[in-house]
C-alpha positions in Angstrom: -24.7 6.9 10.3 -24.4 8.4 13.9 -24.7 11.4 14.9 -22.4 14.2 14.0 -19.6 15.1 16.5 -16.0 17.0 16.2 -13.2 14.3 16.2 -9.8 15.6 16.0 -6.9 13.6 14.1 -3.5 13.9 13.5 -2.9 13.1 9.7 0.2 13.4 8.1 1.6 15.4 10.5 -1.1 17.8 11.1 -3.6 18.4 14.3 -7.3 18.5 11.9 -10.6 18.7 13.9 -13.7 17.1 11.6 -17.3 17.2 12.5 -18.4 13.7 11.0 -20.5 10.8 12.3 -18.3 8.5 14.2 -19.2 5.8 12.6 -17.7 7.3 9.2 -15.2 5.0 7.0 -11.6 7.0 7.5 -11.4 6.7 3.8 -14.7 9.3 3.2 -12.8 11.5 5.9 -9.4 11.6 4.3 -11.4 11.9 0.7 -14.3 14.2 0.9 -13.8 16.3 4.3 -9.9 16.3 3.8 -9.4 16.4 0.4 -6.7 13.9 0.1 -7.5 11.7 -2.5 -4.4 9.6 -3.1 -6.1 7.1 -0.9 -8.7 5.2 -3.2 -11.8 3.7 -2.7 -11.4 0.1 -4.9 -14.0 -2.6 -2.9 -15.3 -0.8 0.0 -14.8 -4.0 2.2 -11.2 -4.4 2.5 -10.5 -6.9 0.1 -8.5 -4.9 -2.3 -6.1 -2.5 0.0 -6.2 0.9 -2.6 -7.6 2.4 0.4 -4.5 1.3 2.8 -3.0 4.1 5.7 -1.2 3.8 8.4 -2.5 4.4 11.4 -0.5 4.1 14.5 2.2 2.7 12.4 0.1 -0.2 11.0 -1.0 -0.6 7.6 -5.2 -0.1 7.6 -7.7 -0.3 5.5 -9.1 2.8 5.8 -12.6 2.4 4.0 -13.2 -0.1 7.2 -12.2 2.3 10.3 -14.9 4.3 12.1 -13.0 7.4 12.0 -13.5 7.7 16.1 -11.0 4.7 15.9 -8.8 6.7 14.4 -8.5 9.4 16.6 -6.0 8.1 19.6 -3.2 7.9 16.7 -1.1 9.2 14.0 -3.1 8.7 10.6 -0.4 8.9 7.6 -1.5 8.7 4.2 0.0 8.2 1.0 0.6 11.9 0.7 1.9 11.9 4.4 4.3 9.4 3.3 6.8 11.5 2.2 6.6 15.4 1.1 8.6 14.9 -2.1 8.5 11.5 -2.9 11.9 10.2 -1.5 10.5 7.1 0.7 12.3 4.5 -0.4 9.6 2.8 -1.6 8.6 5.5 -3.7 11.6 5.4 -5.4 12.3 2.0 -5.9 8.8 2.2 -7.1 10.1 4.6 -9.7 13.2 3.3 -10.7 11.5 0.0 -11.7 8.6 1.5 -13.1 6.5 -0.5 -11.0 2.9 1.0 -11.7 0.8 0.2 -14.7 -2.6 2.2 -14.6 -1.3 3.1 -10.7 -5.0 2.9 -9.4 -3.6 0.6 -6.4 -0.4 1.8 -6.2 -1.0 4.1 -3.4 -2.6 0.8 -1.3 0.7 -1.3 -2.4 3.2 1.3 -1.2 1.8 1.9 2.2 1.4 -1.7 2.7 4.7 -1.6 1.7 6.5 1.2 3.5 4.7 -0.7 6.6 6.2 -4.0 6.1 9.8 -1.9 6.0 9.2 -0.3 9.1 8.7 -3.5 10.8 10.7 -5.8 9.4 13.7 -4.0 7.2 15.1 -7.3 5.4 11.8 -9.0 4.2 12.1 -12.4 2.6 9.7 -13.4 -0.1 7.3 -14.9 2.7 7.0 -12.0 4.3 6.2 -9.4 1.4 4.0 -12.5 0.0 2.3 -11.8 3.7 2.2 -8.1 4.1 1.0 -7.8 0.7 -1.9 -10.3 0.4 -4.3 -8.0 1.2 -3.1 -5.7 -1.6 -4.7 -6.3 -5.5 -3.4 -5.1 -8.7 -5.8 -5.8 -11.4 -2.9 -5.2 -13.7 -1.0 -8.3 -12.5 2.5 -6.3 -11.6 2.9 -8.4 -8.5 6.5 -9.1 -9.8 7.5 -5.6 -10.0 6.0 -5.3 -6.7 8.0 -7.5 -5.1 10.7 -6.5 -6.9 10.6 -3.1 -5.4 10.2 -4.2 -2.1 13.4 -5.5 -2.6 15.1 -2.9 -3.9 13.4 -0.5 -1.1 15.6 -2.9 1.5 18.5 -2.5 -0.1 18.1 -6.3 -0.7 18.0 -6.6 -4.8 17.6 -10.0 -6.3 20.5 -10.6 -8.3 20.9 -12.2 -11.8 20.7 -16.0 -10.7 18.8 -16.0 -7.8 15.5 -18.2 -8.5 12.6 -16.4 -7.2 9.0 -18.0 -6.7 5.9 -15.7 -7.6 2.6 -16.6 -6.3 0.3 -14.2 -7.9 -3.3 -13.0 -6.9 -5.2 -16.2 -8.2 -2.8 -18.0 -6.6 -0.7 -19.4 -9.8 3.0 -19.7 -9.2 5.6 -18.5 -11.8 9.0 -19.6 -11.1 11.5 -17.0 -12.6 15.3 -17.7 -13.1 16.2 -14.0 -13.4 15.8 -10.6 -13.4 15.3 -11.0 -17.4 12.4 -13.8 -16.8 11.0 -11.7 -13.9 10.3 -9.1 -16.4 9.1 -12.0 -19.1 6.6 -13.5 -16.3 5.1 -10.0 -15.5 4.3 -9.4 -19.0 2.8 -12.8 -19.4 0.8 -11.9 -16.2 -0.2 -9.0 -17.7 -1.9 -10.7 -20.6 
């Protein structure tokens, strides 16, 4: 690592100054200087996204950004989100119980929350986009999507077909809102 220097940071709202190397991953910042650990360390190379901010307004992976490029913009993370937990995607996240063991779940809803901001009425190619470089080891992709959804106002209905293209790349074709919930238990399994 470099050598230690004071970087000042605007995260979630709030001027901090840090004495870190520059070269420091955001992520160790935000975790062991800041103590905000809803962001997660999961891969350490940005393959998973449980470490995903916003910075700037983009979705990050923080475990990858030299906090000195961090320091010309807004950091938000998943805390920063929302004070009390009313983003929409937080509560479309709750509502359909999206979470299973919740380790990624901060990654997904900052990926998701960035999508929204950017693109308010995604189609299923877009969230299948935006969230690609999000993994959930517990397979709830579905409900993911599903909440995406819900957070744009723009619920599947009962009879809309939906296509499902899960991490390893299988494709589940559901009928319903019944057989999206059948499909993300046989995911599951």
């Amino acid at each position: 690592m470099g050598s230690i220097m004071p970087f000042n940071l605007n995260v979630n709202g709030r001027a901090v100054s840090v004495d870190v190397p520059g070269d420091m991953p955001l992520l160790w910042v935000l975790r062991d200087v800041l103590h905000l650990y809803g962001t997660k360390y999961g891969c350490g190379i940005a393959q998973c996204g449980a470490c995903t901010v916003h910075i700037r307004g983009r979705a990050a992976k923080a475990c990858q950004v030299p906090v000195q490029n961090a320091v010309n913009g807004p950091v938000v993370t998943i805390e920063g989100l929302s004070a009390d937990g009313t983003h929409p995607v937080q509560k479309a996240w709750e509502e359909l119980d999206v979470p299973q063991c919740g380790y990624c779940q901060a990654g997904q809803i900052m990926s998701a929350a960035a999508l929204l901001a950017t693109t308010p009425k995604p189609t299923d190619a877009d969230i299948d986009t935006a969230m690609s470089g999000n993994l959930c080891r517990c397979g709830t992709y579905l409900r993911i999507r599903e909440g995406i959804h819900r957070a744009a106002g723009q619920t599947k209905t009962a009879g809309d077909a939906a296509e499902i293209v899960t991490a390893d790349h299988a494709s589940v074709v559901v009928a319903d809102h019944a057989s999206v919930v059948a499909a993300d238990l046989q995911v599951r399994e």
